[in-house]
N, C-alpha and C positions, 0 to 999 in steps of 0.2 A: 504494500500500500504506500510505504513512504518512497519507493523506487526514485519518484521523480525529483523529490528534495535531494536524496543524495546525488544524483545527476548534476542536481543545479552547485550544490555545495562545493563538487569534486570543481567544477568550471571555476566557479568563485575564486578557492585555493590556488587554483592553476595561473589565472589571470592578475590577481594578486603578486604571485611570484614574479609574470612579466616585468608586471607597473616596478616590483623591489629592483628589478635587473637594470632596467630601462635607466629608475633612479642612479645608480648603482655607475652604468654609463657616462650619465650627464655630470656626475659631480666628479669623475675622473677626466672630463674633456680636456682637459689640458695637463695631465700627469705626465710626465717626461720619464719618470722612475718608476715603470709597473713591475717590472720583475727581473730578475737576473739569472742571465745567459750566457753560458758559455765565457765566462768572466768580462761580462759587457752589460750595462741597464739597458732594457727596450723601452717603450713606451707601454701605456695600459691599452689593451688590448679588448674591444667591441664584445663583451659578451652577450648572449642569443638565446634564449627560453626551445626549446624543443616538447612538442607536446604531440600526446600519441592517446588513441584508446585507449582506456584498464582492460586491460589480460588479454591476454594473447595465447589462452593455449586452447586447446580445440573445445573446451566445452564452453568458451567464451565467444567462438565463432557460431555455436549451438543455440547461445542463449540470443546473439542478432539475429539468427534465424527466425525464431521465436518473436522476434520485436521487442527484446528486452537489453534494455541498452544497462552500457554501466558506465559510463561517465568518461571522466578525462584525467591523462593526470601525465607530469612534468618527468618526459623521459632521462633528460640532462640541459646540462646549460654547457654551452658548446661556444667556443673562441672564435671570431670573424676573422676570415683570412686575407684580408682585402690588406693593399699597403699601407703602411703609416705614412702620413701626410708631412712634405719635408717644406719647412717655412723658411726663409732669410731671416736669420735674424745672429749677426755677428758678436753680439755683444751679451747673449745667454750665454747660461754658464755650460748648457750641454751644446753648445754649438758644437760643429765640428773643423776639421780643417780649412772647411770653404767656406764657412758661415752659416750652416744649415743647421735646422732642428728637427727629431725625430718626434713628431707630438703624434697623440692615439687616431686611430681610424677609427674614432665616432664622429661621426656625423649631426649636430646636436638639432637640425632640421629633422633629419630621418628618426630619430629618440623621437622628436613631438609628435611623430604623424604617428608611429608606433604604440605612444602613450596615449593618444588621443583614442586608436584603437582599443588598446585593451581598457581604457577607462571603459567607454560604451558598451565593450561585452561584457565587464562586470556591473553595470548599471543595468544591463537589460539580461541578466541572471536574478540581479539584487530582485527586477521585477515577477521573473516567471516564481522563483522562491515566495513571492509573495503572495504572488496570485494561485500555486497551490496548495500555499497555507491559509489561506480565506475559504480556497473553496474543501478543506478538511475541517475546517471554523462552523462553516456551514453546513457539511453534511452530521458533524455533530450535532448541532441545533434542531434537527430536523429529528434527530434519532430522541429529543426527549418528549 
């Protein structure tokens, strides 16, 4: 009976983790020193929410057959492979020999369009959560 609450919940959690990622992103946009390599600092590095059906093994393929979903859920958070972005700028401390600096490949446009995204599908979760809790509100009321 509550099938479809945990559905909505599993999305919720899911999309939640985006919005933290996304954050996660934006207040690194400018990190010079994300992690260390091969005895060199990189830049911070775009991470990416991955999300996938719950379960995967054949009797979860049995239960869509059936029409009985189960939700959503966050397979990994996975590293963008795109290049880091090299600015002029001779007078930073990680410049390099020619002037240049290695800053992260985030994109803090493509974050907003991203964040804009998963706000609206945890808003329009927040709603179906709400609207099959009303109408369990209701078939309660009915049953006295």
């Amino acid at each position: 009976m509550f099938k479809g609450m945990g559905i909505t919940s599993s999305a919720l959690t899911a999309q939640r983790l985006r919005m933290d990622t996304i954050s996660s992103n934006m207040a690194n946009v400018d990190t010079t020193r994300g992690k260390y390599v091969n005895g060199q600092w990189q830049p911070y590095t775009r991470k990416m929410v991955v999300m996938q059906p719950q379960g995967s093994s054949f009797s979860s393929f049995l239960q869509k057959a059936e029409n009985q979903l189960n939700g959503v859920k966050v397979s990994k958070i996975v590293e963008d492979d795109s290049p880091y972005q090299l600015v002029y700028d001779p007078n930073h401390p990680e410049a390099n020999e020619e002037g240049y600096v290695q800053l992260p490949n985030v994109d803090p446009l493509r974050e907003m369009v991203d964040l804009i995204s998963a706000t609206r599908s945890y808003e329009a979760n927040v709603t179906v959560f709400n609207a099959t809790k009303s109408m369990y509100t209701k078939a309660l009321e009915l049953g006295k």
